[in-house]
C-alpha positions in Angstrom: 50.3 -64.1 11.5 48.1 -60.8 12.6 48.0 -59.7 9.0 47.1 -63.3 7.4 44.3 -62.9 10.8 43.2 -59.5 9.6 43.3 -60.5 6.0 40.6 -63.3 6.6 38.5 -61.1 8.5 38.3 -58.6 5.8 37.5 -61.2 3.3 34.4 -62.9 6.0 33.3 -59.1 5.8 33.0 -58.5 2.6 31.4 -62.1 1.8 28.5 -61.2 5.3 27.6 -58.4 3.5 26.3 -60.7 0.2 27.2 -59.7 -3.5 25.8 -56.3 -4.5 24.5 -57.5 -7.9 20.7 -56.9 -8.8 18.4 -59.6 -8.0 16.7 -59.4 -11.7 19.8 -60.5 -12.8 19.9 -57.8 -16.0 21.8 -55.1 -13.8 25.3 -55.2 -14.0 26.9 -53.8 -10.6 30.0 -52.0 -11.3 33.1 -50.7 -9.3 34.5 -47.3 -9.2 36.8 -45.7 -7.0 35.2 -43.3 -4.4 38.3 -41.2 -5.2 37.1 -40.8 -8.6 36.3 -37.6 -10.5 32.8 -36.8 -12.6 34.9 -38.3 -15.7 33.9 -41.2 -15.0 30.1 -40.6 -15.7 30.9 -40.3 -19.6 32.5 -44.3 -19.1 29.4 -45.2 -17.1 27.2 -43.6 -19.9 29.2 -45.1 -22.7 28.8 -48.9 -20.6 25.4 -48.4 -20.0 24.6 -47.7 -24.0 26.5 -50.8 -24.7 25.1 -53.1 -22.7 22.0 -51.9 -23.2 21.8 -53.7 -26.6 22.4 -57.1 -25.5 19.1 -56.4 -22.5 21.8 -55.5 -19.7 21.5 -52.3 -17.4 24.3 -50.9 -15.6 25.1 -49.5 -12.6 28.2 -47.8 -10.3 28.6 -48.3 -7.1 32.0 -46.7 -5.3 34.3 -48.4 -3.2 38.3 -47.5 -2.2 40.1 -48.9 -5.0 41.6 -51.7 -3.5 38.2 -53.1 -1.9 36.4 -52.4 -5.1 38.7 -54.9 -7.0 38.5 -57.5 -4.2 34.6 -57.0 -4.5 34.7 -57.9 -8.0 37.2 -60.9 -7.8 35.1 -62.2 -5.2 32.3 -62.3 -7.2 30.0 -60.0 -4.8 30.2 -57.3 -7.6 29.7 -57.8 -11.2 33.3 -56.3 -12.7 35.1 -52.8 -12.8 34.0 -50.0 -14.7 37.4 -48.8 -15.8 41.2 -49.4 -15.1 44.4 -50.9 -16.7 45.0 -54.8 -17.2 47.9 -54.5 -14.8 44.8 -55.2 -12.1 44.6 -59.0 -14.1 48.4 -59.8 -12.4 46.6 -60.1 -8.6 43.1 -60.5 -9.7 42.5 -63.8 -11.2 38.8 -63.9 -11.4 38.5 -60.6 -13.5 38.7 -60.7 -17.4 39.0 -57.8 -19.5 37.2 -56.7 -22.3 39.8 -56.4 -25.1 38.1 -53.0 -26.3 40.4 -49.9 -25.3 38.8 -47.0 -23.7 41.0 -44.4 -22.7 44.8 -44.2 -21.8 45.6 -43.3 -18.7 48.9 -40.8 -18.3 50.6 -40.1 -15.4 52.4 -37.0 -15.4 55.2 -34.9 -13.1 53.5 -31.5 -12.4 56.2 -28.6 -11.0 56.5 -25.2 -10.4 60.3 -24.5 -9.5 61.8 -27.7 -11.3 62.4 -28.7 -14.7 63.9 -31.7 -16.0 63.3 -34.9 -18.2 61.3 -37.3 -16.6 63.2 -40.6 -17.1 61.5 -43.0 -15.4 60.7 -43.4 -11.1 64.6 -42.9 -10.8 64.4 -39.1 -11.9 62.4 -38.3 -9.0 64.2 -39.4 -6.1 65.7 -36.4 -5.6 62.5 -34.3 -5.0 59.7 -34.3 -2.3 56.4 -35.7 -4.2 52.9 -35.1 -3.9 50.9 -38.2 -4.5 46.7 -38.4 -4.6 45.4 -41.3 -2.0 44.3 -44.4 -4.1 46.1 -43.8 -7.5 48.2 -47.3 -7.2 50.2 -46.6 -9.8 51.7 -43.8 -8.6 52.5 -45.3 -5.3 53.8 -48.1 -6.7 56.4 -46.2 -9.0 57.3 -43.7 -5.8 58.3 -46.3 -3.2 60.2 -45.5 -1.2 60.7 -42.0 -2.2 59.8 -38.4 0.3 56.3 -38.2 -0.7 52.8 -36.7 0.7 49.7 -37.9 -0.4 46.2 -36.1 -0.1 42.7 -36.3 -0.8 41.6 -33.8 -3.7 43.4 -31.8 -7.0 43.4 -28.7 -4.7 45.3 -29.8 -1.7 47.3 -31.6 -4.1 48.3 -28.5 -6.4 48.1 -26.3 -2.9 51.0 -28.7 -1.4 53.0 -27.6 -4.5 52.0 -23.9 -5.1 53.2 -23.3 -0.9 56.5 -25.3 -1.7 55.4 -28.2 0.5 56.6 -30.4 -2.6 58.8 -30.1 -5.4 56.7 -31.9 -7.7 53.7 -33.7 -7.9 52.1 -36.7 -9.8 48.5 -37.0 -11.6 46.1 -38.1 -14.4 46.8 -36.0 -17.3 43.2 -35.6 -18.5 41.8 -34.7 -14.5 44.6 -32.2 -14.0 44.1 -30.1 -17.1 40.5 -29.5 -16.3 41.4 -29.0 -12.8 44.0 -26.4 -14.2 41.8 -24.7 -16.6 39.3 -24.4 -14.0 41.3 -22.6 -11.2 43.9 -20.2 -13.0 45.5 -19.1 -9.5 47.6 -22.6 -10.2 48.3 -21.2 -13.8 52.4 -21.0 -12.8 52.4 -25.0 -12.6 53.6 -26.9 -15.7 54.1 -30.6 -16.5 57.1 -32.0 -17.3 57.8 -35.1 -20.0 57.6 -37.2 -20.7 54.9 -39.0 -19.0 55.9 -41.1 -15.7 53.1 -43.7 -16.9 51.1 -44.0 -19.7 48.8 -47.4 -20.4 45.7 -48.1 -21.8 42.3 -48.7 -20.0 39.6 -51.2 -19.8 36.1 -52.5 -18.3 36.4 -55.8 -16.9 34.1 -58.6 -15.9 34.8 -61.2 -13.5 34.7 -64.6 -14.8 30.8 -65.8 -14.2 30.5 -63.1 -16.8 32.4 -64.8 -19.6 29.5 -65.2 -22.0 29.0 -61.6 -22.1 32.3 -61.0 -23.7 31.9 -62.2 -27.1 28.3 -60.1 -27.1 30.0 -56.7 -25.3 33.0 -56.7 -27.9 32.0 -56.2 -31.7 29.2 -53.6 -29.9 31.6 -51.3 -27.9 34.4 -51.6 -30.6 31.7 -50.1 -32.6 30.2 -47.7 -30.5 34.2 -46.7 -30.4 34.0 -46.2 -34.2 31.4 -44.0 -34.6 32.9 -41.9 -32.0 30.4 -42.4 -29.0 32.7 -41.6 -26.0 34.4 -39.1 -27.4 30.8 -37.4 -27.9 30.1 -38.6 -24.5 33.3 -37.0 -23.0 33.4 -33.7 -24.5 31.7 -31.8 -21.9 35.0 -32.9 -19.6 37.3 -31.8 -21.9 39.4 -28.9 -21.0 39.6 -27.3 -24.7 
């Protein structure tokens, strides 16, 4: 009963504080997670491009992760900038756009252990380092001895002091995290990947006209290599 109480509460909040989409009505509001690193500027970039050539501006706005998807099912924000469909199987007012934008791999990171990584069950026998609002990795680590912090350097810190016998992260974020602070040069990632899906954008549902418009113009922005352009000052290489 307290949490159905405390669940309605949240959702009176959230609908008090009014949608957060642009009164012009040619700004598209979208959600990112505050937990989120500058990666996420070359999607935002890429977005804005796109939408720009059907008259449509866009913006971020950051949330947790977990408010910023019931922001945009509720309709007080205009969609998500970036995450996998899996969001569609408790979200029912979002709908992707069927353009894929980057795959996102969850890896095991270690220092002192090395072994195949065959699925959630191969960890149970280590302590695991987790980074606060990556779902997935939560989800797959129920359950299990496990830590969770805020940032790549407590994270890899937690490791490098033997806090944890492994840890979990985005492939992508954790190679430039690497490359950019050699004293963690010792810690290697295991295979193969714990989780590897592809990403989208996503629009809630009063959006739906937009989708037919958005596609054909970010599959070909895809084409002609746009975000990867966009991307490469994050690379790592």
């Amino acid at each position: 009963m307290l949490k159905l109480v405390l669940h309605i509460l949240i959702l009176l909040l959230l609908v008090m504080n009014g949608p957060a989409w642009s009164q012009d009505g040619k700004t598209l509001i979208l959600a990112v997670s505050d937990a989120a690193t500058e990666v996420v500027q070359a999607y935002h970039q890429f977005c804005r491009q796109a939408y720009h050539e059907i008259g449509y501006d866009v913006e971020l706005k950051e949330y947790p992760i977990k408010r910023s998807l019931v922001q945009a099912d509720l309709e007080q924000i205009d969609g998500i900038l970036i995450s996998t469909d899996s969001i569609l199987q408790k979200y029912n007012n979002l709908q992707v756009i069927p353009v894929e934008l980057a795959r996102v791999e969850l890896v095991v990171y270690s220092i002192t252990k090395d072994f195949v990584v065959d699925g959630p069950s191969s960890l149970k026998p280590y302590r695991i380092g987790l980074m606060r609002g990556y779902l997935q990795s939560h989800a797959l680590t129920e359950g299990m001895a496990r830590q969770t912090v805020d940032g790549y350097n407590s994270l890899f810190g937690l490791l490098k002091i033997g806090r944890v016998d492994v840890v979990i992260a985005l492939r992508r974020e954790t190679e430039r995290f690497l490359a950019a602070n050699p004293k963690f040069g010792d810690v290697e990632a295991l295979s193969p990947p714990l989780f590897s899906a592809p990403m989208y954008h996503f629009l809630n549902k009063r959006h739906q006209d937009l989708i037919p418009k958005i596609v054909p113009i970010m599959q070909r922005l895809i084409e002609d290599k746009v975000l990867e352009r966009l991307y490469e000052p994050y690379r790592t290489d």
